[in-house]
N, CA, C and O atoms as CSV, one atom per row, in Angstrom:
chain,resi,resn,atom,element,x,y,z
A,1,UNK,N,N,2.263,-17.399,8.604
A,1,UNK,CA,C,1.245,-16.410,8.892
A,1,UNK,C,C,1.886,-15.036,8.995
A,1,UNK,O,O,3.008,-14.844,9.462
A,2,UNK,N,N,1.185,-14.222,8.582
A,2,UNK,CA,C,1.732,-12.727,8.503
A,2,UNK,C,C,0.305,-11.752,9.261
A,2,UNK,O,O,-0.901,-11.905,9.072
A,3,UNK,N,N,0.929,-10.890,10.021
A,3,UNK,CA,C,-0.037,-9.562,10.283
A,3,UNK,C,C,0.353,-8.655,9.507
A,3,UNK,O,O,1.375,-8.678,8.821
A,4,UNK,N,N,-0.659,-7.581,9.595
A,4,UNK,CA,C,0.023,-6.137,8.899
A,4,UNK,C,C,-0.249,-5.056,9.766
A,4,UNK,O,O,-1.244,-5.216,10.473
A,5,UNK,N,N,0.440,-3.883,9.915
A,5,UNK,CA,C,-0.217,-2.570,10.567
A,5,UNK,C,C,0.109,-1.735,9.695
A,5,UNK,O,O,1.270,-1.926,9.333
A,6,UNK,N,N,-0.355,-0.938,9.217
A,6,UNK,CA,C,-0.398,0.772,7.928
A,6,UNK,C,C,-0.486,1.535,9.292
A,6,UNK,O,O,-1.184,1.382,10.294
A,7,UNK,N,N,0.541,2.456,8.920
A,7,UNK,CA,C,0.317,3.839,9.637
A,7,UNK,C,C,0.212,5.309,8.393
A,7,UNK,O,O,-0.483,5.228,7.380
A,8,UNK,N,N,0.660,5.984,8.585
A,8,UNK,CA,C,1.044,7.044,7.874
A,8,UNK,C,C,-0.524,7.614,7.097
A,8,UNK,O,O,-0.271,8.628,6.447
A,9,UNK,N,N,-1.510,7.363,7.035
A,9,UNK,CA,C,-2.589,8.204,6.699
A,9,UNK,C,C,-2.942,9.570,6.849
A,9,UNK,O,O,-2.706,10.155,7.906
A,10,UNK,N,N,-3.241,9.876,6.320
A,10,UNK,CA,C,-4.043,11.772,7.254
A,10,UNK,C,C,-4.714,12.514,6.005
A,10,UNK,O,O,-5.178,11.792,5.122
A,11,UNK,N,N,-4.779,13.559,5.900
A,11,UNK,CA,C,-5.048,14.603,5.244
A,11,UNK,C,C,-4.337,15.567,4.181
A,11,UNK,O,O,-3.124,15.464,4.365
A,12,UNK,N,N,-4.478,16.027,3.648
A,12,UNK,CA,C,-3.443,16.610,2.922
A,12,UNK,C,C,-4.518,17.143,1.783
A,12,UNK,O,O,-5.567,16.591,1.450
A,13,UNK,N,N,-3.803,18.702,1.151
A,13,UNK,CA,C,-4.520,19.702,0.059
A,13,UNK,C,C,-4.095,18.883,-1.218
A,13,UNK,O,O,-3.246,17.994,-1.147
A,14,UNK,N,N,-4.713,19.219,-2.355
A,14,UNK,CA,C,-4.163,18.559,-3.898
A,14,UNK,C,C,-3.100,19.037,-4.066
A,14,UNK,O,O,-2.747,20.184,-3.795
A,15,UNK,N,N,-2.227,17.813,-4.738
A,15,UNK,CA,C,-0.487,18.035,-4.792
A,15,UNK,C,C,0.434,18.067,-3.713
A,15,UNK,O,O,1.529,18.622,-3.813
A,16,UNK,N,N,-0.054,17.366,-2.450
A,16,UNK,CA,C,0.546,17.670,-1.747
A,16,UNK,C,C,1.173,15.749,-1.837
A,16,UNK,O,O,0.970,15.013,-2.803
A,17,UNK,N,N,1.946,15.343,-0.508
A,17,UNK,CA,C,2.632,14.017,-0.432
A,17,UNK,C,C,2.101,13.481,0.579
A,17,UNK,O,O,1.525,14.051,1.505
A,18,UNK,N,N,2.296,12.275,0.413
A,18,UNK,CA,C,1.699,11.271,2.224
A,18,UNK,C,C,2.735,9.960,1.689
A,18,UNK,O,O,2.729,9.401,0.592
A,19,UNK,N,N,3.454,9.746,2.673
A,19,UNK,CA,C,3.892,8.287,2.863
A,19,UNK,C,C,3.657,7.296,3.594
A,19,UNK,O,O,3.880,7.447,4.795
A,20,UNK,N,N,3.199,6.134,3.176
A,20,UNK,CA,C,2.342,5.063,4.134
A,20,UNK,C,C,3.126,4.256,3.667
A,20,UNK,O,O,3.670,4.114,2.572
A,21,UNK,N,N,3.142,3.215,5.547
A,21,UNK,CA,C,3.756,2.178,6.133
A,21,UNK,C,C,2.987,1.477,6.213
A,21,UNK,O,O,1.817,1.846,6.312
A,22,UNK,N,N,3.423,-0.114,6.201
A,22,UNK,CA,C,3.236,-1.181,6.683
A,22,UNK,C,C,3.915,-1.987,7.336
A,22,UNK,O,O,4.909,-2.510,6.833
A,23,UNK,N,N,3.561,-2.220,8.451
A,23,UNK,CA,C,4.995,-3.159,8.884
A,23,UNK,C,C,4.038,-4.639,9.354
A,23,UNK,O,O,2.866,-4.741,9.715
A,24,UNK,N,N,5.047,-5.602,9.176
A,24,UNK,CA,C,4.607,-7.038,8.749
A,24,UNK,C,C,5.331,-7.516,10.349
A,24,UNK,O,O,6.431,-7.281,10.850
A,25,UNK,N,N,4.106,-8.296,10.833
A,25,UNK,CA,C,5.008,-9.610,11.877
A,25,UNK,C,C,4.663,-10.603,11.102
A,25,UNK,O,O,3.550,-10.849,10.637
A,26,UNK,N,N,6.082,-11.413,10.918
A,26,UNK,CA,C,6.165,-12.892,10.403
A,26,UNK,C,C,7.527,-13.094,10.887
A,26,UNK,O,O,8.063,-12.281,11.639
A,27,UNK,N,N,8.224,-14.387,10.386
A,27,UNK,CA,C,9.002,-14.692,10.767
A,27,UNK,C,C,9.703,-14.819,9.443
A,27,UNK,O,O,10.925,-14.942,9.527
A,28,UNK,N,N,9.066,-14.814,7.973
A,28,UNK,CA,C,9.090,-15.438,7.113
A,28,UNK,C,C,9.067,-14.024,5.822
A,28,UNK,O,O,9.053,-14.525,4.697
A,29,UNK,N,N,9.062,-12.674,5.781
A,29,UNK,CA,C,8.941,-11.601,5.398
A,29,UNK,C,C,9.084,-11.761,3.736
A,29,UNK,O,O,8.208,-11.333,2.984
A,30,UNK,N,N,10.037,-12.287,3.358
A,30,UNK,CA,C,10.701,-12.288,1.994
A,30,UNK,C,C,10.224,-13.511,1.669
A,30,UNK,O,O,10.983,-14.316,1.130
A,31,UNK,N,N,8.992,-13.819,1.924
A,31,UNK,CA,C,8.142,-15.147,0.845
A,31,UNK,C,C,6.960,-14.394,0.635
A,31,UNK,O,O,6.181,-14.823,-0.216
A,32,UNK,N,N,6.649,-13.252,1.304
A,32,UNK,CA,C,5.544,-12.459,0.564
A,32,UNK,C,C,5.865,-11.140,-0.814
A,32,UNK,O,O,6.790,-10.370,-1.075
A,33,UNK,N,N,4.762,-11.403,-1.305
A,33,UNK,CA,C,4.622,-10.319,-2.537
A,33,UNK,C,C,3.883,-9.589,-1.644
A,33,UNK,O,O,2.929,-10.055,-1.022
A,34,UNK,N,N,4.610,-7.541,-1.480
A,34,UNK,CA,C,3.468,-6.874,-0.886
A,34,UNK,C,C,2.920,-6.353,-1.834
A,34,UNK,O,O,3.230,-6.477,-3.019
A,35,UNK,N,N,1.841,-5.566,-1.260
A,35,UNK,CA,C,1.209,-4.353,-2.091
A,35,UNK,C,C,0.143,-3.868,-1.177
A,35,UNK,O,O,-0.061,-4.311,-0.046
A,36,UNK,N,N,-0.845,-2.449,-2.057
A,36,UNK,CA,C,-1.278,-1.490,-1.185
A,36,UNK,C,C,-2.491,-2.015,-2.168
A,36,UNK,O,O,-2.320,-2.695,-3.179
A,37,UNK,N,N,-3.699,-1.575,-1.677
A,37,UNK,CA,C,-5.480,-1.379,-2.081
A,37,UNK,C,C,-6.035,-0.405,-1.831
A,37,UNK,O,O,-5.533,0.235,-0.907
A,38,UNK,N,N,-6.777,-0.056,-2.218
A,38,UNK,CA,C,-7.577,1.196,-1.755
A,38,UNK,C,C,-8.989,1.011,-1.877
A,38,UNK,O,O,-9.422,0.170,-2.665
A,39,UNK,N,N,-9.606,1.578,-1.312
A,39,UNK,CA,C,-11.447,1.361,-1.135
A,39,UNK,C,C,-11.957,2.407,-1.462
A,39,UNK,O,O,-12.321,2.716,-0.328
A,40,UNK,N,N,-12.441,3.576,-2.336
A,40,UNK,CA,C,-13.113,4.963,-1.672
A,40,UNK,C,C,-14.252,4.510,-1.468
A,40,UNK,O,O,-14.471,3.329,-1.737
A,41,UNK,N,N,-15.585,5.595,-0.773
A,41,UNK,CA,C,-16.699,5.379,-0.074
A,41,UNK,C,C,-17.764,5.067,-1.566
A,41,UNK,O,O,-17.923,5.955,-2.404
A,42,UNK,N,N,-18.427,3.665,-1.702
A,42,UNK,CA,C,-19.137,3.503,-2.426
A,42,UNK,C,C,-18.443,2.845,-3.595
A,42,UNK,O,O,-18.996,2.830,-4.695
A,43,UNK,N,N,-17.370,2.353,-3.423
A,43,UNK,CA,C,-16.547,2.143,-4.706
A,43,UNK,C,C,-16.253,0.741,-4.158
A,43,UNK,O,O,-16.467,0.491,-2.971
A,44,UNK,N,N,-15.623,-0.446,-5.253
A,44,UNK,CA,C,-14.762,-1.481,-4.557
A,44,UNK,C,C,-13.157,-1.069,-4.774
A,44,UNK,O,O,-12.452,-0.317,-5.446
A,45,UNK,N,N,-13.065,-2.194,-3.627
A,45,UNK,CA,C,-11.741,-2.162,-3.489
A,45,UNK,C,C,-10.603,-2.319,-4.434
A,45,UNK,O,O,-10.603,-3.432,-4.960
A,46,UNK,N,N,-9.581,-1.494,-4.826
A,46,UNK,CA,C,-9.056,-1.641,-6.166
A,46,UNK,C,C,-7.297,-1.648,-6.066
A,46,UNK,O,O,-6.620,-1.083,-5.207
A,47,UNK,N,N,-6.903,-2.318,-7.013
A,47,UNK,CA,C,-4.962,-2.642,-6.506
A,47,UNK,C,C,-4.809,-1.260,-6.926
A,47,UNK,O,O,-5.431,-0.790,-7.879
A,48,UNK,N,N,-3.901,-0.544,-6.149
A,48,UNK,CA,C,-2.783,0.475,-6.089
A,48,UNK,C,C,-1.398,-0.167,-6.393
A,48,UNK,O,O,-1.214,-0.372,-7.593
A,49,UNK,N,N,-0.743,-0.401,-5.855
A,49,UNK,CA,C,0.658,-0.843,-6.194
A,49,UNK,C,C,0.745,-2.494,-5.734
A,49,UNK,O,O,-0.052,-3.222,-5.143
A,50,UNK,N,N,2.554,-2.788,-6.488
A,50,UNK,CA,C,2.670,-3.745,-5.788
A,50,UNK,C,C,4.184,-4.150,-5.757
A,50,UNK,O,O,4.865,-3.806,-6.724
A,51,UNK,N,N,4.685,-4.745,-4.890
A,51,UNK,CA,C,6.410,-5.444,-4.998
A,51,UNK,C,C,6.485,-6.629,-4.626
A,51,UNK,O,O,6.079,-7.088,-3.559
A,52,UNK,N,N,7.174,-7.354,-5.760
A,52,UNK,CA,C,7.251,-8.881,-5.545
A,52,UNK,C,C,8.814,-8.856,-4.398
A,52,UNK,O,O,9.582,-8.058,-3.860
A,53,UNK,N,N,8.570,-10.261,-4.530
A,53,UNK,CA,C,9.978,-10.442,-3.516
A,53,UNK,C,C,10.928,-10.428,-4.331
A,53,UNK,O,O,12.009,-10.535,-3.753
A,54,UNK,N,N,11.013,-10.329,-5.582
A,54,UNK,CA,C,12.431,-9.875,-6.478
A,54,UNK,C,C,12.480,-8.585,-6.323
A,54,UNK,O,O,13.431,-8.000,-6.841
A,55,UNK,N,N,11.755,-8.026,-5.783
A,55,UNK,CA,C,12.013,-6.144,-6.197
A,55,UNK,C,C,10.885,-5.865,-7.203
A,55,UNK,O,O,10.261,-4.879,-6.812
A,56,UNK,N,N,10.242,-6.492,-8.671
A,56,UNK,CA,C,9.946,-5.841,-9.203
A,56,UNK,C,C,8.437,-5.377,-8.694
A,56,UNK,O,O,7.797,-5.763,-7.716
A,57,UNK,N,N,8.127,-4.471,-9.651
A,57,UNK,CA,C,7.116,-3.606,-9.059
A,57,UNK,C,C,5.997,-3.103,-9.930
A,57,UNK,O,O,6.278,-2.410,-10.908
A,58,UNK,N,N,4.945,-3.355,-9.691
A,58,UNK,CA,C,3.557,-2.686,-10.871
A,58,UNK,C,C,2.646,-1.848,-10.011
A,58,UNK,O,O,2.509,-2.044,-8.804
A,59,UNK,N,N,1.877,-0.668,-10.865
A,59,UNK,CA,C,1.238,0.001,-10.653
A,59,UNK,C,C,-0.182,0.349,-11.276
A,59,UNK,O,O,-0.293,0.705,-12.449
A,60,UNK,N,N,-1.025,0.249,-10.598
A,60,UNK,CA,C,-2.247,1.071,-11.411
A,60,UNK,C,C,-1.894,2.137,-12.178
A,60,UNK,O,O,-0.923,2.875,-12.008
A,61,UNK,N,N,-3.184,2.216,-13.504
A,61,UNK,CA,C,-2.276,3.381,-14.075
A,61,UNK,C,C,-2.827,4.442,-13.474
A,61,UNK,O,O,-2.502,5.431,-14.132
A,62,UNK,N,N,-3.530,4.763,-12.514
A,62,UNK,CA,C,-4.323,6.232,-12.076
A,62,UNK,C,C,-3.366,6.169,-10.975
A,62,UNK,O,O,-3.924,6.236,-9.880
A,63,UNK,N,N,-1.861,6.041,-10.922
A,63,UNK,CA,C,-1.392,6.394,-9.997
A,63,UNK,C,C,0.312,6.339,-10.832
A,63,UNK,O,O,1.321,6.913,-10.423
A,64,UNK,N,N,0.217,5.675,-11.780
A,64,UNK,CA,C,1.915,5.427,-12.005
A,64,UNK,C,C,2.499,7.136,-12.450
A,64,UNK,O,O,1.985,8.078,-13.053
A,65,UNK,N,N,3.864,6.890,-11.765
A,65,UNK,CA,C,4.944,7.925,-12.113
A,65,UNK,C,C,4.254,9.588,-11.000
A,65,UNK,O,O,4.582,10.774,-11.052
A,66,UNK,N,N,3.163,8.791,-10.067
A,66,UNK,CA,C,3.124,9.400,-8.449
A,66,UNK,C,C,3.289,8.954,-7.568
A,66,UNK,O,O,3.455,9.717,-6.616
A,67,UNK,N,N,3.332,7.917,-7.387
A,67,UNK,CA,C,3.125,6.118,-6.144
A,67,UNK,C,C,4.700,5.820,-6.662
A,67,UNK,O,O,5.097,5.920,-7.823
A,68,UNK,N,N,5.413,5.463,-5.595
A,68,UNK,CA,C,6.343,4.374,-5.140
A,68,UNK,C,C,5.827,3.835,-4.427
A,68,UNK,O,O,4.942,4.340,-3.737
A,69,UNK,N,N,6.241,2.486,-4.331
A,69,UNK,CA,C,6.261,1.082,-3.523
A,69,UNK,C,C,7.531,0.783,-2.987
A,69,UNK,O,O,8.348,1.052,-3.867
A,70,UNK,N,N,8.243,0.256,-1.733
A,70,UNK,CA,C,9.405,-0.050,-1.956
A,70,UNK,C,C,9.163,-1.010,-0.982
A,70,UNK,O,O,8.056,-1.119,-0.455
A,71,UNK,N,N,10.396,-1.928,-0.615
A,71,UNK,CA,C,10.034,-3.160,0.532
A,71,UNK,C,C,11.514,-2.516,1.188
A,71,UNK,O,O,12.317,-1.740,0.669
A,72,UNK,N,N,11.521,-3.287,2.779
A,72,UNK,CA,C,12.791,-3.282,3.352
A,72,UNK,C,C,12.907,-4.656,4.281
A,72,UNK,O,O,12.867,-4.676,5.511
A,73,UNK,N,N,12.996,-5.336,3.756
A,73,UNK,CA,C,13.237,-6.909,4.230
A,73,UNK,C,C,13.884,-7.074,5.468
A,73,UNK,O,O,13.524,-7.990,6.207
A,74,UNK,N,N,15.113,-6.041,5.909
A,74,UNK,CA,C,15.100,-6.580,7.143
A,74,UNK,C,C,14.415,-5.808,8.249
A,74,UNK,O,O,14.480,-6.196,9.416
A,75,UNK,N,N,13.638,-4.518,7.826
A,75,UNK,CA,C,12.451,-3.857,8.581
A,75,UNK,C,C,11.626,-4.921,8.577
A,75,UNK,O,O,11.473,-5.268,9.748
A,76,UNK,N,N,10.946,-5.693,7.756
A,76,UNK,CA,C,10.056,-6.304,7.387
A,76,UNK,C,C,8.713,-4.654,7.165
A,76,UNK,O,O,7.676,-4.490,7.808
A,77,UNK,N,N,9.125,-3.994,6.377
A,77,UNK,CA,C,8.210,-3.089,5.960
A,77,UNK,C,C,8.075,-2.994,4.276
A,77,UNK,O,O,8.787,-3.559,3.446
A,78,UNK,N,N,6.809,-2.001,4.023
A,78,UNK,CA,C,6.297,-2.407,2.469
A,78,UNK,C,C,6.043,-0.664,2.848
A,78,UNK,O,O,5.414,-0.328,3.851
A,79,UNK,N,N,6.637,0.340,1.875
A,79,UNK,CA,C,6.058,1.563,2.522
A,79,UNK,C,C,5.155,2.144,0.918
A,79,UNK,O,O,4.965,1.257,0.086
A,80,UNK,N,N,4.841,3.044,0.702
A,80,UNK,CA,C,4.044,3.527,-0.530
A,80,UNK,C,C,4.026,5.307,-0.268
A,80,UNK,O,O,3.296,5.970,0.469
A,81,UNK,N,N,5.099,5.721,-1.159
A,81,UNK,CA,C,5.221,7.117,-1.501
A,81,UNK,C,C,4.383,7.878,-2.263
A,81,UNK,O,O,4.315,7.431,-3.408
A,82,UNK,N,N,3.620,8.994,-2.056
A,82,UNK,CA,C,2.275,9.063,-2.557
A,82,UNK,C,C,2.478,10.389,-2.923
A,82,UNK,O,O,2.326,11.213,-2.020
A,83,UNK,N,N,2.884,10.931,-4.387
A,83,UNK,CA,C,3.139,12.316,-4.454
A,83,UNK,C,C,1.743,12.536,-5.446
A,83,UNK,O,O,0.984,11.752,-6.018
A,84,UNK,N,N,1.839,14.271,-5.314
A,84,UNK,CA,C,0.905,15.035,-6.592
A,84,UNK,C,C,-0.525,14.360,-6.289
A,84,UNK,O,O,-1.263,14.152,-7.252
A,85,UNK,N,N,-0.913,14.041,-5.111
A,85,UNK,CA,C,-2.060,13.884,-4.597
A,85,UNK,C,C,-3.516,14.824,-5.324
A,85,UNK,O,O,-3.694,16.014,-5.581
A,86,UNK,N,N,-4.404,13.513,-5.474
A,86,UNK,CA,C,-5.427,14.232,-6.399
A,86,UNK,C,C,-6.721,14.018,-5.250
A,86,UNK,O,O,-6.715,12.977,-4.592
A,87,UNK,N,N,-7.571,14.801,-5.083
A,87,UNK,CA,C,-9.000,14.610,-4.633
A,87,UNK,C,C,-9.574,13.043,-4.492
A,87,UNK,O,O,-9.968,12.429,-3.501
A,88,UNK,N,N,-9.477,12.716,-5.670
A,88,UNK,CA,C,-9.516,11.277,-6.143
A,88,UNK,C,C,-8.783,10.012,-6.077
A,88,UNK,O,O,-9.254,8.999,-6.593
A,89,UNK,N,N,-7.661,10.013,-5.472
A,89,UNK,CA,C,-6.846,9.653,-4.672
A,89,UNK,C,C,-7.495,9.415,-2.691
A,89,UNK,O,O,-6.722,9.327,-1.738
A,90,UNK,N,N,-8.566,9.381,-2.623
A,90,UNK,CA,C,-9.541,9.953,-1.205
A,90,UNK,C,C,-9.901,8.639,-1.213
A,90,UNK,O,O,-10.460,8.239,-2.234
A,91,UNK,N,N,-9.662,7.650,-0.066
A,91,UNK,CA,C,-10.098,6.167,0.447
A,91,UNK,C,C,-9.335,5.619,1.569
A,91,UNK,O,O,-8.337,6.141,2.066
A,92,UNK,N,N,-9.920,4.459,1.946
A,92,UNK,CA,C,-9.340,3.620,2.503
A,92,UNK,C,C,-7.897,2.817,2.125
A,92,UNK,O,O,-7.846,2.076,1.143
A,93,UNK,N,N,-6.850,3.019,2.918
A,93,UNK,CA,C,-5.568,2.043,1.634
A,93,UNK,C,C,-5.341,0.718,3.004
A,93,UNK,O,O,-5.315,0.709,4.235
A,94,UNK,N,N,-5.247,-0.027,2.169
A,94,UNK,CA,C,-5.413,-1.543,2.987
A,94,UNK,C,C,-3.827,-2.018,2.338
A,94,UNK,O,O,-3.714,-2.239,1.132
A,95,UNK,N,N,-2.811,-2.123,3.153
A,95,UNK,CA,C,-1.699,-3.345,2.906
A,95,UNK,C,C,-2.282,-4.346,2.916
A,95,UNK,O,O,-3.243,-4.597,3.642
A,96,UNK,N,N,-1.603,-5.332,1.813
A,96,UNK,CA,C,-2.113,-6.428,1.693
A,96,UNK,C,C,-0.320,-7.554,1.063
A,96,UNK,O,O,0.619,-7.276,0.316
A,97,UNK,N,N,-0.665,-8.696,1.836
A,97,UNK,CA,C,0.701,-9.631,1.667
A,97,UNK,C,C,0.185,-11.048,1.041
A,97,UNK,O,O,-0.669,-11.560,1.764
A,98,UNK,N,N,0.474,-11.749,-0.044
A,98,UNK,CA,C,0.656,-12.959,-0.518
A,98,UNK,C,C,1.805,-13.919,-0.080
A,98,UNK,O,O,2.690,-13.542,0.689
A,99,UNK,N,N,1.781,-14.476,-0.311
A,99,UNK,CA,C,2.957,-15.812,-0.448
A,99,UNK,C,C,3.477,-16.485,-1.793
A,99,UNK,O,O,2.613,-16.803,-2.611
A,100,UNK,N,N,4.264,-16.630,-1.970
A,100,UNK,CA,C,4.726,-17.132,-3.031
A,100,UNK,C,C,4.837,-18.411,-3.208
A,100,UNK,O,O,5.692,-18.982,-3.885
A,101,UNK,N,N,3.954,-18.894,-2.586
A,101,UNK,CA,C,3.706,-20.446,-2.906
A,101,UNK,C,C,2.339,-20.494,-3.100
A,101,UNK,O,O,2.073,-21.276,-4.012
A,102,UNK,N,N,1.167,-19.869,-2.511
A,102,UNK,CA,C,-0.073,-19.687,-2.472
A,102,UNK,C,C,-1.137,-18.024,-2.893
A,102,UNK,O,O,-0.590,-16.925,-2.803
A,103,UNK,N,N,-2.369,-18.135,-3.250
A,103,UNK,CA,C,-2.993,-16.915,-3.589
A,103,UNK,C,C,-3.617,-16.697,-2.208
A,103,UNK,O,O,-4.566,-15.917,-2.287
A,104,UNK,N,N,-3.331,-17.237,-0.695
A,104,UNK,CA,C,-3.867,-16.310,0.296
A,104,UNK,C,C,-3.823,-15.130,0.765
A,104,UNK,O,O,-3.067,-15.002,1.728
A,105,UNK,N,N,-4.384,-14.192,0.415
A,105,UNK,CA,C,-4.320,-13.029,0.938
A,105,UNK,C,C,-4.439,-12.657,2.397
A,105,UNK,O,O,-5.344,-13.268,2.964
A,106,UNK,N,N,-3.775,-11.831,3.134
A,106,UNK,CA,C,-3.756,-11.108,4.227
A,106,UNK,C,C,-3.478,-9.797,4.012
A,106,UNK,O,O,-2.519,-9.260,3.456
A,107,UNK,N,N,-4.848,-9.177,4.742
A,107,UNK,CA,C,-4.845,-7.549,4.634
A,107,UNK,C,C,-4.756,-7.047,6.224
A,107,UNK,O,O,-5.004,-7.765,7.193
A,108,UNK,N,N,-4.293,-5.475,6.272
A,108,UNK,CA,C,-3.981,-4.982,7.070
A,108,UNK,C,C,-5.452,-3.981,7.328
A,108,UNK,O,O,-6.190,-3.682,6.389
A,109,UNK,N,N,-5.692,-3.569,8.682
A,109,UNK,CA,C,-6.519,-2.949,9.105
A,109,UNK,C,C,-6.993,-2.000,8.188
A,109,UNK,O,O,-8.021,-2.293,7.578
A,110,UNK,N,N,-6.632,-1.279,8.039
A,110,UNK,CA,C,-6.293,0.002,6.459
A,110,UNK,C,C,-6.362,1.312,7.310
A,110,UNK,O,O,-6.918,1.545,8.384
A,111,UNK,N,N,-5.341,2.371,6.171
A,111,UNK,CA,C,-5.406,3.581,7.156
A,111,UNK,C,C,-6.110,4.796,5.905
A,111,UNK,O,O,-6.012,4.824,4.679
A,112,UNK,N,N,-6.798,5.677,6.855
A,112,UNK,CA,C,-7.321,6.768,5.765
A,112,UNK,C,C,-6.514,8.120,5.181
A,112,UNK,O,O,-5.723,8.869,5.755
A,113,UNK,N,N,-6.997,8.128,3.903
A,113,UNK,CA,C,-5.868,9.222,3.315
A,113,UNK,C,C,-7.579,9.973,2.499
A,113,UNK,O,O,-8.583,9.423,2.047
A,114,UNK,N,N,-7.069,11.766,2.687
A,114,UNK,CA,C,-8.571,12.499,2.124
A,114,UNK,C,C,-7.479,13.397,1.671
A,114,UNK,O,O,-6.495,13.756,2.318
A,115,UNK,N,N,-7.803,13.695,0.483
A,115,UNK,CA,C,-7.069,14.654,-0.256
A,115,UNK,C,C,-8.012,15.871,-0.960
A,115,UNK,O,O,-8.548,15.778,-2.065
A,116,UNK,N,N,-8.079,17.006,-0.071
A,116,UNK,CA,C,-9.098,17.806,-0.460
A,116,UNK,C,C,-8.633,19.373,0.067
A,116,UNK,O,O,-8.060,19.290,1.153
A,117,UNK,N,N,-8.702,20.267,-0.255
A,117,UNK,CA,C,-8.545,21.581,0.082
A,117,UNK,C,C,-9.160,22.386,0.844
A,117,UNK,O,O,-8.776,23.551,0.952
């Protein structure tokens, strides 16, 4: 079993940066694949990034080559570097952890990010 907590949300003008955390209680950290989601208001929920437990890493394309993902296994954290921030970029971002034996998902509370001037 895994929890999640996201911190790092807030506000920010277009082009600006936000870096969001997740930090994981388990006992078991490096059998999950993380990744981030996002919700905006009226929209569904849609994958943003992601890092397997090898390291590798995929991205939506309305975000690649602005979004890092990175993991730190013995933090047990999943963080998501968020540059060149667009308006549209404006939602809910939900951490979310798999297992690598199973498709159960566990999501984290989610924290808000508004990118507007």
């Amino acid at each position: 079993q895994v929890q999640l907590v996201e911190s790092g949300g807030g506000s920010v003008q277009p082009g600006g940066s936000l870096t969001l955390s997740c930090a994981a209680s388990t006992t078991s950290f490096t059998i999950y694949h993380m990744g981030w989601y996002r919700q905006a208001p009226g929209k569904q929920r849609e994958f943003v990034a992601r890092i397997l437990v090898n390291g590798r890493t995929n991205y939506a394309d309305s975000v690649k080559g602005r979004f890092t993902i990175s993991r730190n296994n013995a933090k047990k954290t999943v963080t998501l570097q968020m540059n060149s921030l667009k308006p549209e970029d404006t939602a809910i971002y939900y951490c979310n952890a798999v297992p690598v034996m199973d498709d159960r998902h566990t999501w984290g509370q989610g924290t808000q990010v508004t990118v507007s001037s």
